[in-house]
BAROFI-811075 format. One record per atom (N, C-alpha, C): residue in one letter; x, y, z. Coordinates in steps of 0.2 Angstrom, whole numbers, plus 5000, padded with zeros to 4 digits. Example, Ala and Ser with C-alpha at 12.3 -4.5 7.8 and 13.67 -1.06 7.14 Angstrom:
% residues 2
A506649725039;A506249785039;A506649845039;S506449895035;S506849955036;S506450005039;
//
This chain:
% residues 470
X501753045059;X502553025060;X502752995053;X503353035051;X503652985045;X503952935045;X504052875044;X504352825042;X504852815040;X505352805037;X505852815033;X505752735027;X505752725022;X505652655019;X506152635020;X506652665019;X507152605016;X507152575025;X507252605029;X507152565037;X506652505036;X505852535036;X505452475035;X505752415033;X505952435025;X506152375019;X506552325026;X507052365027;X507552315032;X507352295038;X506852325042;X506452285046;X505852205043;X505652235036;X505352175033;X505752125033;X506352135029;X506652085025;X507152035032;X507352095039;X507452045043;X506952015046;X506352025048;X505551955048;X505851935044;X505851935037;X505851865032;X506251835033;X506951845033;X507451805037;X507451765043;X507251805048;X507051755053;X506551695053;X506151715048;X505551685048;X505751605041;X506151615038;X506251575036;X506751545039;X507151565046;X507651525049;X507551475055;X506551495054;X506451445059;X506151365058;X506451345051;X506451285047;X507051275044;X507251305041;X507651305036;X508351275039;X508551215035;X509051185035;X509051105038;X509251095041;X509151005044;X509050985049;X508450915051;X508050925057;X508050845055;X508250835065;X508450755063;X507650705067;X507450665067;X507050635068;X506950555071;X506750505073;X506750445075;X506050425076;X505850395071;X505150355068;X505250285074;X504850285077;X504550215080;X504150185078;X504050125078;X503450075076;X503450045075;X503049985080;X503149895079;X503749875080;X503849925086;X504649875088;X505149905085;X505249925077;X505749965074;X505950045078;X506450065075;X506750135075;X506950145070;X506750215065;X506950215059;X507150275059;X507850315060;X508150365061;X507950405052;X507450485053;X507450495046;X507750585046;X507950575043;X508250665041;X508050695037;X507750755039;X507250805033;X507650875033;X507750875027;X508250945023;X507650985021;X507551065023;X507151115020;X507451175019;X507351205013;X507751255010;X507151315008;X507451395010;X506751425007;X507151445001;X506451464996;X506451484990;X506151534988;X506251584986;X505851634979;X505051624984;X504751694986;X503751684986;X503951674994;X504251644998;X504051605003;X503851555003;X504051494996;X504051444996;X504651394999;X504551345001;X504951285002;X505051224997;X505651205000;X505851134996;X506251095002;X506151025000;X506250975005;X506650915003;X507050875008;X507150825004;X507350795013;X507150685011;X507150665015;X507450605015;X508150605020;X508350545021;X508250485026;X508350425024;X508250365027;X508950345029;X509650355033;X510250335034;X510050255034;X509850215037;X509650155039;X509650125034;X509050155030;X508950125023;X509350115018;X509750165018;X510350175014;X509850235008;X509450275009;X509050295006;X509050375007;X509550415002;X509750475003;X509250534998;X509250594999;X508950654995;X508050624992;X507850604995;X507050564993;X506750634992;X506450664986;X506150724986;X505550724990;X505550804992;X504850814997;X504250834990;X503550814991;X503350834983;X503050894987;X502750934995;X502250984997;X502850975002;X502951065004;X503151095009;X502751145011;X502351155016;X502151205017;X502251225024;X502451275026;X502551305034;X502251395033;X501651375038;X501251445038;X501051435048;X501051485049;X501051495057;X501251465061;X501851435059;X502051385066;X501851305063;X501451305056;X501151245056;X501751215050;X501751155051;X502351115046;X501951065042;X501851065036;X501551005032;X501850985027;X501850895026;X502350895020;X502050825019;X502350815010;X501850755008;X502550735001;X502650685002;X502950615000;X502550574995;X502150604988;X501650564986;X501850484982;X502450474980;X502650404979;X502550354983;X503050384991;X502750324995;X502150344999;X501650374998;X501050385002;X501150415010;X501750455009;X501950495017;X501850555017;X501550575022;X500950625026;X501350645032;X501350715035;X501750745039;X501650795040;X501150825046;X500850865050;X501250875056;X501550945058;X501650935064;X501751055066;X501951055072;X501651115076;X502451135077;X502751185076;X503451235079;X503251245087;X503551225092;X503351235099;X504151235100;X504551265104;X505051305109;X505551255105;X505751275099;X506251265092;X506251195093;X505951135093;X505651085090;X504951075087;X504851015081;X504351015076;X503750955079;X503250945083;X502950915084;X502450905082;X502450815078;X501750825075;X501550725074;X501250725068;X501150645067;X501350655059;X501850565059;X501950545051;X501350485050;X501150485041;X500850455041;X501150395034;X501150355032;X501050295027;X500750275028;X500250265022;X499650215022;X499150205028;X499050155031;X498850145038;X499450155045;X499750185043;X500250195048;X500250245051;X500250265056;X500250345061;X500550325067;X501150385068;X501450375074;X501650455075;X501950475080;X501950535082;X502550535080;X502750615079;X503650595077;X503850675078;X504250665082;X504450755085;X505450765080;X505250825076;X505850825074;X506350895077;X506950865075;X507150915080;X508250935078;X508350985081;X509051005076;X509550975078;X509450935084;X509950905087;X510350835083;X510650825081;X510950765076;X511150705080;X511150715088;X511350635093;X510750595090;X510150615090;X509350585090;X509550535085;X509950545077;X510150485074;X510850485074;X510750385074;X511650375077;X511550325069;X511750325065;X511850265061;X512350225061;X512250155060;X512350075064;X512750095053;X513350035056;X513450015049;X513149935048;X513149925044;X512649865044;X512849805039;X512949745043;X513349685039;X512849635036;X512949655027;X512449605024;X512849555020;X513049505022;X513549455022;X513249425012;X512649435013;X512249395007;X512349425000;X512449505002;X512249524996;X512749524992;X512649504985;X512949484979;X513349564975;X514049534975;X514449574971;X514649584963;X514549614961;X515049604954;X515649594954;X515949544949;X515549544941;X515249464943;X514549464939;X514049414941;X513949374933;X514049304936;X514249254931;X513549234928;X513249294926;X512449274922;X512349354919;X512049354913;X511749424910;X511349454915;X511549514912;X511149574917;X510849624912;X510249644911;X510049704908;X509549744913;X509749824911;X509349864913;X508749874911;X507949874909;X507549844905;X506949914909;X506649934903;X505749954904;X505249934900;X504749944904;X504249894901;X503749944902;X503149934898;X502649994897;X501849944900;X501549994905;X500949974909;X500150024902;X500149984898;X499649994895;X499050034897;X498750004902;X498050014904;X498250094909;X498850094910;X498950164912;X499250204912;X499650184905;X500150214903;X500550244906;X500950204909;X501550214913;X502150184912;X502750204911;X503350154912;X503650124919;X503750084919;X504150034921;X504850024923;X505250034926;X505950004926;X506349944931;X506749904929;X506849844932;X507449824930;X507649764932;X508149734932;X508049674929;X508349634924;X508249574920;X508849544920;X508849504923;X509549434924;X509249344921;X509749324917;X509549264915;X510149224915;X510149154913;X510749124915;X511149114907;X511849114908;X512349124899;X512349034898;X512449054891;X512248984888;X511748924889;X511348974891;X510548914891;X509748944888;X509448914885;X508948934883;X508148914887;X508048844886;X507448834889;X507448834900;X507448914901;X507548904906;X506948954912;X506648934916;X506048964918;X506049034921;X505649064920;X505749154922;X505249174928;X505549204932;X505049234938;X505149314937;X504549314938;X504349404940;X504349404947;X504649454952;X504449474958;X503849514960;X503549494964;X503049544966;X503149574974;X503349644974;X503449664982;X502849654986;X503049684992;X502549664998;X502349745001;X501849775006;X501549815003;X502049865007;X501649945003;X502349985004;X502850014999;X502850064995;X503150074988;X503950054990;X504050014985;X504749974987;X505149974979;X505749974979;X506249964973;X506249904971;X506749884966;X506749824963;X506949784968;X507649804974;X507849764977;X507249744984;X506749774982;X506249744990;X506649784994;X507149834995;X507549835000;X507149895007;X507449855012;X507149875020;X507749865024;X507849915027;X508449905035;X508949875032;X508849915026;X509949905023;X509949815019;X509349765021;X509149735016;X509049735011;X509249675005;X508949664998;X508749624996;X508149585000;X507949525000;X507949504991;X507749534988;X507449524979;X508049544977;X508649564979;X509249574975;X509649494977;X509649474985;X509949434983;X509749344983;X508849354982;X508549294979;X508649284971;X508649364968;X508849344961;X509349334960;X509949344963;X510549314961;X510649244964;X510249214968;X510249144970;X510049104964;X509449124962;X509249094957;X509449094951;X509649154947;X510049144943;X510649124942;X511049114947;X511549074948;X511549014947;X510848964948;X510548904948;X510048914941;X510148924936;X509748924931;X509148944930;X508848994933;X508249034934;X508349104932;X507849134926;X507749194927;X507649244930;X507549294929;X507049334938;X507249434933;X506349434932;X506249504933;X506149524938;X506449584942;X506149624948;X506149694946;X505849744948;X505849794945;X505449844950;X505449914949;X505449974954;X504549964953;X504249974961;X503450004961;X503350054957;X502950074955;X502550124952;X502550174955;X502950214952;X503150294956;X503550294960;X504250244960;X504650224965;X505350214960;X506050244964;X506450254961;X506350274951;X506650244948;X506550244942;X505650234938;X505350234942;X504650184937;X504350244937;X503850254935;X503450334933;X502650294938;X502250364937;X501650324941;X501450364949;X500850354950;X500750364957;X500650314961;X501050294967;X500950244972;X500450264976;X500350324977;X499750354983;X499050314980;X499150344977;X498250334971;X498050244971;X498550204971;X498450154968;X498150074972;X497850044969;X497649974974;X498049924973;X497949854977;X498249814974;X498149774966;X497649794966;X497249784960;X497649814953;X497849894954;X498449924951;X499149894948;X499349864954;X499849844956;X499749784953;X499349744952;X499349684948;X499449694939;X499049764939;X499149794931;X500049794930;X500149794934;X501149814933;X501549764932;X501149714935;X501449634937;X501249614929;X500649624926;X500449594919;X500749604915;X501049694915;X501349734910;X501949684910;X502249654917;X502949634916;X503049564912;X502449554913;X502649464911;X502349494903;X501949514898;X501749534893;X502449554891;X502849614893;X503449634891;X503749544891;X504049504894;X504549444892;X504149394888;X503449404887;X503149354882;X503249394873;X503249464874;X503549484868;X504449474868;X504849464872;X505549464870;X505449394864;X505749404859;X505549334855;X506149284857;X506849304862;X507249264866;X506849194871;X506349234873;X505749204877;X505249164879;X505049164870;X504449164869;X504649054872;X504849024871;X504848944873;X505048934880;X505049004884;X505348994892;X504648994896;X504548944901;X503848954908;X504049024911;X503549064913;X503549104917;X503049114922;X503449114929;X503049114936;X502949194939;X502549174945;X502549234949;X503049224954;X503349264958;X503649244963;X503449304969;X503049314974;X502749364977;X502649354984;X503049404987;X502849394995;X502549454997;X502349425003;X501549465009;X501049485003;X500949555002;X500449574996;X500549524990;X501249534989;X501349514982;X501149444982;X501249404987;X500849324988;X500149354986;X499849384989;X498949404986;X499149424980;X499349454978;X499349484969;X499549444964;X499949394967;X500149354962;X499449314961;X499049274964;X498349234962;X497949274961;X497849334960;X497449374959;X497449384950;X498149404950;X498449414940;X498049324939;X498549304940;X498149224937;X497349184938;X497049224940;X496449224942;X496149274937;X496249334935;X495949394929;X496349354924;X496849344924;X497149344916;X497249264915;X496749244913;X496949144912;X497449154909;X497749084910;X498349054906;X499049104903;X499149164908;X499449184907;X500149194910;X500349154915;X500849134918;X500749064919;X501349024923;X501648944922;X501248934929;X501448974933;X501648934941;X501448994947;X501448974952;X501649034958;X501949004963;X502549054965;X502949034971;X502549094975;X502349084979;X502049114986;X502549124994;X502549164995;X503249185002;X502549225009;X502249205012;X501949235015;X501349285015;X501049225010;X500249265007;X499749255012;X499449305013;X498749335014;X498349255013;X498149225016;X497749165014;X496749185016;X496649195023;X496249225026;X495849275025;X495349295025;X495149355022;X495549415026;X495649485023;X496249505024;X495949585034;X495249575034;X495149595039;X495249565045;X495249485045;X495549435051;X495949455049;X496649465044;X497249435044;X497749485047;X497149565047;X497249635051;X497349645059;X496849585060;X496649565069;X497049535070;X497349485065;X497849435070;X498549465070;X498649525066;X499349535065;X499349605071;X498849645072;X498749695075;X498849655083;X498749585084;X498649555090;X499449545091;X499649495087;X500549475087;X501049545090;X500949595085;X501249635088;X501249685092;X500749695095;X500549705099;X500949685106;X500449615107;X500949575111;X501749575112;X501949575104;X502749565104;X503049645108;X502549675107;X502649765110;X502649755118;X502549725122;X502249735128;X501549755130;X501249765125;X500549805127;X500149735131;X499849785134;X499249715138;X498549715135;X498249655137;X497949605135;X497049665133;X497149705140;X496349755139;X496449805133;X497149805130;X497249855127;X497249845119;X497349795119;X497349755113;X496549725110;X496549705117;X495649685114;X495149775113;X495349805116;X495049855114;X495049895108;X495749895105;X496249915098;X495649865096;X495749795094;X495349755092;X494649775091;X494349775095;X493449795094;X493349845089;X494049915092;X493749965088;X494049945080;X494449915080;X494749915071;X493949885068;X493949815072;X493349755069;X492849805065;X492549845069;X491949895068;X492149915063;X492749955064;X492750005057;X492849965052;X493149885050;X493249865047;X492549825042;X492249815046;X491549825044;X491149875040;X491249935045;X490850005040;X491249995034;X491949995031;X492349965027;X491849935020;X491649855024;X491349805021;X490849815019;X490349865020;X489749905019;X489949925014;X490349945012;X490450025005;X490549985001;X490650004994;X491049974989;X491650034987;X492150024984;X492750044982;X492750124982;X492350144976;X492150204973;X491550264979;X491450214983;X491050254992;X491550294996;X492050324991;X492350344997;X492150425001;X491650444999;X491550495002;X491050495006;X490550455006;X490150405011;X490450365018;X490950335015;X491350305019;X491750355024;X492050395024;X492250475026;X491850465031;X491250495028;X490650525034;X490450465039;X490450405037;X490350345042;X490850345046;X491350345044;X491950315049;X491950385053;X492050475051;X492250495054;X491250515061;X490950475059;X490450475066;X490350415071;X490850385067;X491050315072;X491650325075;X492350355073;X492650385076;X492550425084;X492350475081;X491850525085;X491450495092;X490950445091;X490850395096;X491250355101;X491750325098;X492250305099;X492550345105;X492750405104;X493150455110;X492850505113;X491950475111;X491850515117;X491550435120;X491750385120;X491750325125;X492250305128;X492650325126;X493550325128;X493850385127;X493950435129;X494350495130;X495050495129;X495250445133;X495950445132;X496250435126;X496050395124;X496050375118;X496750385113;X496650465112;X496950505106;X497550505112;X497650505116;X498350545120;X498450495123;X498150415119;X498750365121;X499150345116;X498950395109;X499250365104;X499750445102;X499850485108;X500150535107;X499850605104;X499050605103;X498750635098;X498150645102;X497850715102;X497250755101;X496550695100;X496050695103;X495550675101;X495150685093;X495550745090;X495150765084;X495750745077;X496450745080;X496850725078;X497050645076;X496650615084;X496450515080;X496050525077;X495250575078;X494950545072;X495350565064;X495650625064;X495350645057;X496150585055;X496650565058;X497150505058;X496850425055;X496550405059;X495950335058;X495450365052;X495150415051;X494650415044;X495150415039;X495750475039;X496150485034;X496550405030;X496650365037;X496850285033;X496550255032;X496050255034;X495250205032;X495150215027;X495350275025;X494750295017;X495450285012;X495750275015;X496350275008;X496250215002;X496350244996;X496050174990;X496550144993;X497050104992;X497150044995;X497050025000;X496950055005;X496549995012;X495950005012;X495550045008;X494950005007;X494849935003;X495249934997;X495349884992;X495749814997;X496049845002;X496449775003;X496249755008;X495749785012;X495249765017;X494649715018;X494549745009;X493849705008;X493949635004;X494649635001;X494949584999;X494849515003;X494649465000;X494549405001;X495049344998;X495649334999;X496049294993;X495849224992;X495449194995;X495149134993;X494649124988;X494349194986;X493749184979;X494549194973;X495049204975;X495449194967;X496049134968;X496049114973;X496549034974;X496248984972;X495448994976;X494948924972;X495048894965;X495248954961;X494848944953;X495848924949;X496348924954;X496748914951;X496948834951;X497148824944;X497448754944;X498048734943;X498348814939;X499348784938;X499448774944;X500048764945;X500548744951;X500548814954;X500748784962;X500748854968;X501248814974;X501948844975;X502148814981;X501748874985;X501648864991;X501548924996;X502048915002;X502348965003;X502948965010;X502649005015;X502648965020;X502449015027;X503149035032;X503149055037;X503749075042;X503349065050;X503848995054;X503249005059;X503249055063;X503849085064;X503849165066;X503649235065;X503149205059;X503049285055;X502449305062;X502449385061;X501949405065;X501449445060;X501649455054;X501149465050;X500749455046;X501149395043;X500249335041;X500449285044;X500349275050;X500349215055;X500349145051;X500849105053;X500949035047;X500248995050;X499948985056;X499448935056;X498748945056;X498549005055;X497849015051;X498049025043;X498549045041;X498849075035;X498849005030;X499348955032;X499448885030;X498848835030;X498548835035;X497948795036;X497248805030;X497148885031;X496748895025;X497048895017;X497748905017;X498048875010;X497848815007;X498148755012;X498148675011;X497448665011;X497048685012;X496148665013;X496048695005;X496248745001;X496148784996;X496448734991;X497148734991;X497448714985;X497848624984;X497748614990;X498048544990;X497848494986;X497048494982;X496848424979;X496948474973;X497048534972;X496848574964;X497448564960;X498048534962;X498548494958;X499148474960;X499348404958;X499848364963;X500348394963;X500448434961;X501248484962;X501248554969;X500648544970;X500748604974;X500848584980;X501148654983;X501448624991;X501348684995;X501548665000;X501048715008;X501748705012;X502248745015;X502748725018;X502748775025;X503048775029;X502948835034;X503648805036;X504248835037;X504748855039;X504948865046;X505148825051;X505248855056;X505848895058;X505948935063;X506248985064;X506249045058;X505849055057;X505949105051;X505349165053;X505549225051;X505249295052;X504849295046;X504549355046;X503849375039;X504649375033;X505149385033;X505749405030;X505949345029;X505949295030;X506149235031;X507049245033;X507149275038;X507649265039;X507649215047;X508049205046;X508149145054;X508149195059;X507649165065;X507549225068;X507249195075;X507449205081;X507249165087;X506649215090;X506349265087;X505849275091;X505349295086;X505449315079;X504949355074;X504749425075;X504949475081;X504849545081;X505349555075;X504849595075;X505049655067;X505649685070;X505849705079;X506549745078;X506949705078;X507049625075;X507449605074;X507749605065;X507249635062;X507449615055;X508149655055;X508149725057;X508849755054;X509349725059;X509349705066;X509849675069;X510049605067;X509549555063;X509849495060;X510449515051;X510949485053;X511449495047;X511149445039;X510849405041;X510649365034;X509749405035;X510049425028;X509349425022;X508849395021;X509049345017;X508349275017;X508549225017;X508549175021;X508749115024;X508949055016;X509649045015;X509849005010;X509248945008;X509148915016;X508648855016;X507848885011;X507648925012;X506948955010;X507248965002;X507748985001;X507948994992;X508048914989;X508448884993;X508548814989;X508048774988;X507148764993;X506448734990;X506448794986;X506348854985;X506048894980;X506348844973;X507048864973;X507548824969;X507348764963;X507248734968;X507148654967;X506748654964;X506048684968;X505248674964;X505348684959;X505448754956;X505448794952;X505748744946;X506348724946;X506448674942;X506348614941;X505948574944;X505748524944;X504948514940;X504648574939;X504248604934;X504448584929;X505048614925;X505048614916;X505348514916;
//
């Protein structure tokens, strides 16, 4: 029988067509976790080959066009990768919805996307705090260069006009590839603490993650330890400004960035003044795992058998964790994924109470486990680099935080650092969130429903101390 081609050709080309109009174009989504709802909108466009391109918004965030860096859709199947911020997205084409699991970091949650646009409503959102131009202090756009890995840097540098001898802080974010302003759920916490401070006679560098907005770098690849090299590049960048060279300069670091600040000051003697601490990590960081997995948990509704369960099995793997060293990650792979494995065949249910396939928790829990930074930040102990410090350290806790809990957190601070120099201080704040905003219960869904950012009260002791230094 003959065929005719040019028919063919137009039978191929309409499969191609079809076949790319069963992604192509805009798919709305709603991320749960920890109480939050994070409305995320994914753009796919086909290209030349049968290839894809992608881009992804955060309306909530205020976080538009975020490039997709991997598109791939073959059988029905959807994969996509975000390597800045460490975001992973696996999911299956089933009766013209995309179901599958998003991942960052230690995070997994099931997330079905889909063409309906009701799924996200975006809230406008009133941030009373954040600071407007024109701003009565110098502002420059600034980069700075990470030697050891040769990367650049970008940030933002604000100091106060007409003053010289006055004291300079670098920000360190908290974990999670984050911009200068730390911003979260339409929040600027670090946009509008350094306009606080610089208003009140304090410098303040803050500046983009590694591999985040403006900064060059991979945030996927990198530990906290990395992340301290960024912190070093910054304060070395103000120690060459020769406007500088007679000014103190501090850390000033919340959640991780509390750990990373003692950490720099601990590798690099006498190379900063001070530390301001906002919610460090005190604890070794596998407790501080259990406490925080417990708090929210609880704050979730989950019951008491389910949480001790979650518990047992983290402990464990956190252990196989504690066994390896850094560079074991392909040892540690085959550990976890046969402990895993054990695991659901003792609990079955398991995988389909987290929304996922029994083969799909495991390869989800090895895939986080083995990730270089929560290997690094697992086996992290932050007491072997608090002990050895002797500059000044205020530490601020939140009594409502639920992820570094302020009374195991606070308690092992003030036993560490209270006789190591008479200026340090241990303070835990009541009513305040991991965010330090005033806050009457400390769930994370309340961070975007509260209108203040960081509580004036928690700026004006940073403030004070800070000055009371030089």
């Amino acid at each position: 029988m003959k065929i005719c081609i040019r028919f063919l050709f137009a039978i191929i080309c309409l499969l191609s067509v079809q076949l790319h109009a069963q992604i192509d174009g805009t798919w709305y989504s709603n991320l749960s976790t920890q109480g939050i709802h994070i409305p995320l909108v994914f753009h796919f466009e086909a290209t030349e080959n049968n290839q894809w391109t992608g881009k992804l918004d955060s309306p909530e965030q205020k976080s538009f066009g975020i490039p997709i860096d991997k598109v791939s859709f073959k059988n029905d199947s959807l994969q996509l990768q975000i390597k800045a911020l460490g975001i992973s997205y696996e999911g299956k084409l089933i009766e013209g919805q995309i179901q599958g699991v998003f991942k960052q970091g230690a995070l997994a949650a099931k997330l079905d996307l889909d063409r309906t646009k009701k799924q996200v409503e975006e809230k406008k959102l009133n941030r009373p705090q954040e600071p407007q131009p024109p701003f009565p202090y110098h502002e420059e756009e600034v980069q700075f260069l990470n030697k050891k890995d040769s990367i650049w840097l970008a940030g933002t540098l604000t100091y106060p006009k007409n003053k010289t001898n006055f004291p300079i802080v670098v920000m360190i974010s908290g974990s999670g590839a984050q911009d200068r302003n730390s911003e979260i759920l339409g929040h600027k916490p670090f946009l509008v603490a350094a306009d606080y401070f610089t208003r009140n006679g304090i410098g303040v560098l803050r500046y983009d993650d590694r591999g985040t907005a403006a900064s060059e770098g991979d945030f996927s690849s990198a530990t906290s330890k990395d992340f301290m090299e960024d912190v070093y590049a910054a304060v070395e960048f103000l120690k060459n400004d020769e406007r500088f060279t007679s000014n103190t300069i501090g850390l000033y670091g919340h959640s991780e960035g509390g750990m990373i600040a003692p950490l720099l000051a601990d590798s690099y003697k006498n190379t900063v003044d001070f530390l301001v601490l906002l919610a460090p990590p005190t604890i070794p960081i596998s407790e501080l795992m259990l406490k925080q997995q417990e708090l929210v948990s609880l704050s979730s509704g989950i019951g008491s058998d389910e949480i001790a369960l979650n518990a047992q099995i983290n402990k464990a793997a956190y252990q196989i964790i504690n066994q390896h060293e850094i560079d074991q990650i392909e040892s540690l792979a085959e550990n976890l994924n046969t402990y895993f494995k054990s695991v659901t065949a003792e609990y079955p249910e398991i995988g389909g109470s987290m929304g996922l396939t029994n083969e799909q928790y495991i390869k989800t829990m090895v895939s986080a486990y083995t990730n270089p930074w929560m290997v690094y930040f697992l086996k992290y102990k932050p007491e072997n680099y608090l002990k050895n410090l002797e500059l000044p350290i205020l530490a601020i806790f939140a009594e409502k935080d639920m992820q570094v809990s302020a009374k195991e957190n606070a308690d092992k601070m003030k036993s560490i650092i209270l006789k190591k120099n008479k200026k340090n201080e241990v303070i835990t704040f009541s009513k305040k969130n991991h965010l330090f905003q005033t806050s009457e219960t400390g769930d994370v869904s309340e961070y975007a429903e509260i209108e203040e950012t960081i509580s004036e009260e928690v700026l004006q002791k940073v403030k004070n101390w800070v000055l009371s230094l030089n």
